[in-house]
C-alpha positions in Angstrom: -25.0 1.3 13.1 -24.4 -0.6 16.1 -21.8 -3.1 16.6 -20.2 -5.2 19.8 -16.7 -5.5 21.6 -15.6 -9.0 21.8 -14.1 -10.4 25.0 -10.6 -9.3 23.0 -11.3 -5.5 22.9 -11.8 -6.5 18.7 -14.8 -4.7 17.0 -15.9 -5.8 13.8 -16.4 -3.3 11.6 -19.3 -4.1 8.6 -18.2 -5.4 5.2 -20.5 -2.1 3.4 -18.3 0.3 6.1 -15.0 -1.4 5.1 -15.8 -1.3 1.4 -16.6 2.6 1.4 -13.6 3.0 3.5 -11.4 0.9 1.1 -10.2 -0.9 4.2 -8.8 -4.7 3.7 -7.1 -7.0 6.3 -4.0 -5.1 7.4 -4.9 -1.7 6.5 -4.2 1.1 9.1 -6.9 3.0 10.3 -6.4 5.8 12.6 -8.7 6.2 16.4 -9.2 9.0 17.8 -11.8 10.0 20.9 -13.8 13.9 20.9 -16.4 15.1 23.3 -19.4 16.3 21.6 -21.3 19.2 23.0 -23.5 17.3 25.1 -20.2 16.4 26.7 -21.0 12.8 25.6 -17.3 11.0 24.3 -17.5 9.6 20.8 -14.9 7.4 19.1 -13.7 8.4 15.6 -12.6 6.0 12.9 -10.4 7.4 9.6 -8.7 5.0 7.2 -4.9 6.1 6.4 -3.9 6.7 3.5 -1.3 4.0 2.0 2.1 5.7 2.2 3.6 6.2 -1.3 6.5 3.8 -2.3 8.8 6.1 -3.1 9.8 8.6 -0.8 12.5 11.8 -1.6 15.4 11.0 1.3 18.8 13.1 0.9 17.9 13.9 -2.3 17.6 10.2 -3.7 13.9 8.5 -4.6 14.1 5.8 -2.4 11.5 2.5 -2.5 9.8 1.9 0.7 7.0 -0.7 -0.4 6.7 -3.8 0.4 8.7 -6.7 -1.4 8.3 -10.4 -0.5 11.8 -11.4 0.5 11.3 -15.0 0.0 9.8 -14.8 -3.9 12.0 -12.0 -5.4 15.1 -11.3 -6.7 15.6 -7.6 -5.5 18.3 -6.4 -8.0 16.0 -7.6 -10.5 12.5 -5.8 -9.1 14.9 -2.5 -9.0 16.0 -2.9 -12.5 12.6 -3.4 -13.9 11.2 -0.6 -12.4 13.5 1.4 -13.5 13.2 0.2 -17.0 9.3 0.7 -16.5 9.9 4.3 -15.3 12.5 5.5 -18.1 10.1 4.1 -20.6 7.2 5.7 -19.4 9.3 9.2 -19.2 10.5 8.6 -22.8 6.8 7.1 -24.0 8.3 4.2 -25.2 7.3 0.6 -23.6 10.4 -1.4 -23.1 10.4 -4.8 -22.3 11.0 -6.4 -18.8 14.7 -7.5 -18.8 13.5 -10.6 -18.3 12.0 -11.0 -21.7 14.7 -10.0 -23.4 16.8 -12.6 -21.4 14.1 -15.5 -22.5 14.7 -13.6 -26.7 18.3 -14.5 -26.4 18.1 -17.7 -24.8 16.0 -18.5 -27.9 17.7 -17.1 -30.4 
């Protein structure tokens, strides 16, 4: 497959190729440039794998994912995941604290 550099250094890369890939606007990809044997160089393309959101530092899980800092209440987002984990751990679903706030508004 063939494809051009725009006048920006940009190259497009094909919908099927991004698809396979699982690449999406603003996912990383990695470039790296090898010499094949005919001494010819060759540019090679690899998707990066998304990082995981929780990462082990000093001990403590700590979340590095992305939250949108304009839509969410953070203290919240922290307590229902960790509602969300401790249920799963215990195989029990408990509800978001925020439905159980709405139950006792209503009640």
């Amino acid at each position: 497959m063939t494809v051009t550099i725009d006048k920006f250094g940009r190259v497009l890369i094909p919908k099927p190729l991004r698809d396979r890939l699982g690449l999406s606007a603003g996912a990383e990809i990695s470039l790296d440039v090898h010499t094949g044997g005919d001494g010819a160089p060759s540019l090679e393309l690899r998707a990066v794998p998304d990082a995981p959101p929780l990462v082990r530092k000093n001990g403590r899980l700590v979340y590095t994912g992305a939250i949108d800092p304009h839509g969410q209440d953070i203290v919240a987002f922290i307590r229902e995941q960790r509602l969300a984990r401790t249920g799963h751990l215990a195989g029990v679903d408990i509800p978001d604290a925020d439905d159980s706030e709405a139950e006792g508004r209503d009640a």
